[in-house]
N, CA, C and O atoms as a DFTB+ gen file, in Angstrom:
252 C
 N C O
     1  1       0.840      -1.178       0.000
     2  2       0.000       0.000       0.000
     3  2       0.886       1.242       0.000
     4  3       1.418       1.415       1.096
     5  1       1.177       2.110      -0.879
     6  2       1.255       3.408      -0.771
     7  2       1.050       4.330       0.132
     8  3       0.020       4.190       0.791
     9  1       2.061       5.700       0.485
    10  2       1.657       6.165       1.659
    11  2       1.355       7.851       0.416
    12  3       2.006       8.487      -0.413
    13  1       0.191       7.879       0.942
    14  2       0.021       9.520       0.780
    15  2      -0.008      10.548       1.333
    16  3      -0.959      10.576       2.115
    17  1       0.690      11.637       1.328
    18  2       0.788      12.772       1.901
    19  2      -0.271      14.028       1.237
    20  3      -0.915      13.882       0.198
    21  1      -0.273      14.790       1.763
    22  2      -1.859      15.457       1.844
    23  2      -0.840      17.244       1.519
    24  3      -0.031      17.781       2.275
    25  1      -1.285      17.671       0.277
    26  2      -0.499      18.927      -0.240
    27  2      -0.938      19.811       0.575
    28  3      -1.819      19.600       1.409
    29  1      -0.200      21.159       0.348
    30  2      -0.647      22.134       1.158
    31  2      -1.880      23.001       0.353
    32  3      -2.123      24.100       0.850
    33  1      -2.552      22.671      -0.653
    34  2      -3.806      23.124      -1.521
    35  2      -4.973      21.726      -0.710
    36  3      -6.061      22.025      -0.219
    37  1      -4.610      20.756      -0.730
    38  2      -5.611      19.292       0.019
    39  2      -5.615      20.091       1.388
    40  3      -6.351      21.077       1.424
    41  1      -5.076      19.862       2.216
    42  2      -4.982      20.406       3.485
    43  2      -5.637      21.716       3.857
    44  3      -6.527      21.932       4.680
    45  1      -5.069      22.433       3.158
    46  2      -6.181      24.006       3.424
    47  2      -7.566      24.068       2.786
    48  3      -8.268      25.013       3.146
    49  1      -8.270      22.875       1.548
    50  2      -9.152      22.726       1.135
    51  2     -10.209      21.634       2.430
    52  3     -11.412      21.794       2.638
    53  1      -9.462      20.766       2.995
    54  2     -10.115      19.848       3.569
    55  2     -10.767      20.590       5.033
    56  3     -11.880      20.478       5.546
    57  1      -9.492      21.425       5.462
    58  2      -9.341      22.186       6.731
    59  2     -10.628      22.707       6.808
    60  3     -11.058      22.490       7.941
    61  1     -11.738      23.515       5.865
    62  2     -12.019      23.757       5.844
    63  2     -13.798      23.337       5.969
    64  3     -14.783      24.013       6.265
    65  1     -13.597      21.797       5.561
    66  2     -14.920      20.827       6.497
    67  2     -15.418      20.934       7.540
    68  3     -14.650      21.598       8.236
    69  1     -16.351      20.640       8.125
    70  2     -17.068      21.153       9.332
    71  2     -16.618      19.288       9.700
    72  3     -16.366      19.066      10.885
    73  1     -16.557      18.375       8.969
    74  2     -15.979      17.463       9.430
    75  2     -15.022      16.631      10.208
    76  3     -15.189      15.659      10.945
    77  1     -13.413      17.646       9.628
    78  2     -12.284      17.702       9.718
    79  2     -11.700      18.061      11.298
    80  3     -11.270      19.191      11.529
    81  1     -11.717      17.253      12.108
    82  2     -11.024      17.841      13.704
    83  2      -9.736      18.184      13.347
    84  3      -9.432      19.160      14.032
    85  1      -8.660      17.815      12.488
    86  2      -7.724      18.159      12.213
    87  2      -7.106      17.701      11.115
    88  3      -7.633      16.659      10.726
    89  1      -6.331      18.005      10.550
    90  2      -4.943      18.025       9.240
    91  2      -3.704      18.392       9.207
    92  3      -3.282      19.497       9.547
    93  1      -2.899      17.230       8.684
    94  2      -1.331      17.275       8.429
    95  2      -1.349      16.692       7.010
    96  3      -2.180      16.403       6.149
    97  1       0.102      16.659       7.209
    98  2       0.696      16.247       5.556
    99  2       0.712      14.774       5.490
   100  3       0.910      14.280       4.381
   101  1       0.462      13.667       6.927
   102  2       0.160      12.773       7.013
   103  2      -1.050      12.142       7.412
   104  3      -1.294      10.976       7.099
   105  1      -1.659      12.698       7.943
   106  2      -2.668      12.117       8.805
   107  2      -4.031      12.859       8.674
   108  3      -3.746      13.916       8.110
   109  1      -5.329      12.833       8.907
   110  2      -6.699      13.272       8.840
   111  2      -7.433      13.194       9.899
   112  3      -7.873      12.047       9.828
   113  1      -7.842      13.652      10.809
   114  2      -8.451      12.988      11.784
   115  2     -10.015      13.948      11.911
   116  3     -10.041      15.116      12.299
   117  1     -11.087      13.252      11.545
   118  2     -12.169      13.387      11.773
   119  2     -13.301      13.157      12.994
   120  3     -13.384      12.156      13.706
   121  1     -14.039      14.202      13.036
   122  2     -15.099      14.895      13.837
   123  2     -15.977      13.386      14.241
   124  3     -16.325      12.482      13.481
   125  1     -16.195      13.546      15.953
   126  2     -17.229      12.788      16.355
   127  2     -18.572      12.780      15.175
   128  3     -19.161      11.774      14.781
   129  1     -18.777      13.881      14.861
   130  2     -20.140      14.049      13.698
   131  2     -20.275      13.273      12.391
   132  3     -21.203      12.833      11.713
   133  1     -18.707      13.304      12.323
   134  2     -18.394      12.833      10.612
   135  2     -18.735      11.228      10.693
   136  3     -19.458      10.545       9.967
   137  1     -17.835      10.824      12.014
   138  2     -18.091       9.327      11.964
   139  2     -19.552       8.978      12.728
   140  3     -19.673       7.796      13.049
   141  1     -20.174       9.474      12.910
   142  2     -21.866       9.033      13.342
   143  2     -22.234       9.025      11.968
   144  3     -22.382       8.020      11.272
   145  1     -22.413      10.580      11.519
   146  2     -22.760      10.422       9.876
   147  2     -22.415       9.003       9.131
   148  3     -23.181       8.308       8.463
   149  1     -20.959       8.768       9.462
   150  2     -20.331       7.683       8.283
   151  2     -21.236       6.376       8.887
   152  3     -21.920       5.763       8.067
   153  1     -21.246       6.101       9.784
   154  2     -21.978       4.497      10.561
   155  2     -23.326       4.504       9.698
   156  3     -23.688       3.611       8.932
   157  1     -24.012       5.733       9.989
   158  2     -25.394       6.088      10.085
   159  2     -25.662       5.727       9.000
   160  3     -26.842       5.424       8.825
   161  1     -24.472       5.575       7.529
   162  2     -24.770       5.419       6.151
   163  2     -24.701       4.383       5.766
   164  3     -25.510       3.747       5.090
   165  1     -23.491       4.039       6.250
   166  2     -22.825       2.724       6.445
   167  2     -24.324       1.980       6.395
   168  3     -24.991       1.719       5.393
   169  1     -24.547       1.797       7.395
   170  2     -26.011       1.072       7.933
   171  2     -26.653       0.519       6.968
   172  3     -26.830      -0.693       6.842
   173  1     -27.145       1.622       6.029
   174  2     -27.848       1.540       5.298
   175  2     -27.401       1.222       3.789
   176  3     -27.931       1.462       2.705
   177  1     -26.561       0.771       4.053
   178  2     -25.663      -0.366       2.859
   179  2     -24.879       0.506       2.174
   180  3     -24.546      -0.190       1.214
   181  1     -24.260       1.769       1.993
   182  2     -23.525       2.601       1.326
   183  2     -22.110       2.349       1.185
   184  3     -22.052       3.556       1.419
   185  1     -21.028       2.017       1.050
   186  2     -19.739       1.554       1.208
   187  2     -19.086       2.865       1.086
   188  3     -19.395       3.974       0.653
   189  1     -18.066       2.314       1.630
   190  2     -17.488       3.329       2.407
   191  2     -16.895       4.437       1.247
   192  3     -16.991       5.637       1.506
   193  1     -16.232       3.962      -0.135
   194  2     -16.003       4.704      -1.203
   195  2     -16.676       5.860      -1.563
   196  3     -16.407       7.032      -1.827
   197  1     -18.107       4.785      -1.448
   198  2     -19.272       6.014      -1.921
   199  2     -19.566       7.327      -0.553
   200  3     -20.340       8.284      -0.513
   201  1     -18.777       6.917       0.216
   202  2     -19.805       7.387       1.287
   203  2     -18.389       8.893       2.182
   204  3     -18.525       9.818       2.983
   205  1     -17.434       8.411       1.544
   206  2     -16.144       9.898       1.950
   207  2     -16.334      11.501       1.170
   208  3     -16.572      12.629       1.602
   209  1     -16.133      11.022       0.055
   210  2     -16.538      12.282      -0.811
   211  2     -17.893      13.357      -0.744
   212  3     -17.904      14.582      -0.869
   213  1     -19.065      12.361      -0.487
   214  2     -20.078      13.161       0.232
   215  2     -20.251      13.978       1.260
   216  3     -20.774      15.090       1.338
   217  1     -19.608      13.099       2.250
   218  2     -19.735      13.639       3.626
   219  2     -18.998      14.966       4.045
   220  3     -19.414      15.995       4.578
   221  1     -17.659      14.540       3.581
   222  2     -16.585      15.383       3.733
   223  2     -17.066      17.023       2.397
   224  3     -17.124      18.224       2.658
   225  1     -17.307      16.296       1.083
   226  2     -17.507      17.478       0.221
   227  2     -19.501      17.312       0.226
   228  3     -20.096      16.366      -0.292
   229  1     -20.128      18.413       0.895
   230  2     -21.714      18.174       0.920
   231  2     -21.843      18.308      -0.428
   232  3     -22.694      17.579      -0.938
   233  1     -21.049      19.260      -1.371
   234  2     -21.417      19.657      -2.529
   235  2     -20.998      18.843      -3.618
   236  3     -20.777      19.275      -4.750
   237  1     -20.898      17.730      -3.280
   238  2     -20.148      16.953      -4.370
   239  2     -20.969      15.688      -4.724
   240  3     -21.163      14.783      -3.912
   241  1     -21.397      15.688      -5.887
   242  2     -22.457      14.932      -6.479
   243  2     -21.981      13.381      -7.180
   244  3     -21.945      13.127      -8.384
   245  1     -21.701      12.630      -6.257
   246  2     -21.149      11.187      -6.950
   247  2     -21.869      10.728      -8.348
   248  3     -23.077      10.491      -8.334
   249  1     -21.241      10.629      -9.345
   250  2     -22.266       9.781     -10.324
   251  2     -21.958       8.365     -10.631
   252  3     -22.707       7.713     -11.358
């Protein structure tokens, strides 16, 4: 597995989630909210692929 580091344009874009408890160039660490949200979807059969990009971007329309 590949390790990815998170640019300084990713980082100040992500920072900016109501999701996001914090950001580095390694690591992500997300909001009690984000992961209720994520279970809550989870649940309801969504996998997890489908289910980051939403949460994290509200405005982002999977097709």
């Amino acid at each position: 597995m590949s390790k990815h580091y998170f640019s300084k344009d990713e980082i100040d874009e992500l920072s900016q989630s109501k999701y996001v408890k914090s950001i580095n160039e390694k690591t992500i660490q997300f909001t009690n909210e984000f992961k209720e949200e994520f279970i809550h979807l989870y649940k309801q059969g969504i996998r997890p692929k489908k289910l980051l990009l939403p949460i994290v971007y509200p405005e982002f329309i999977y097709l």
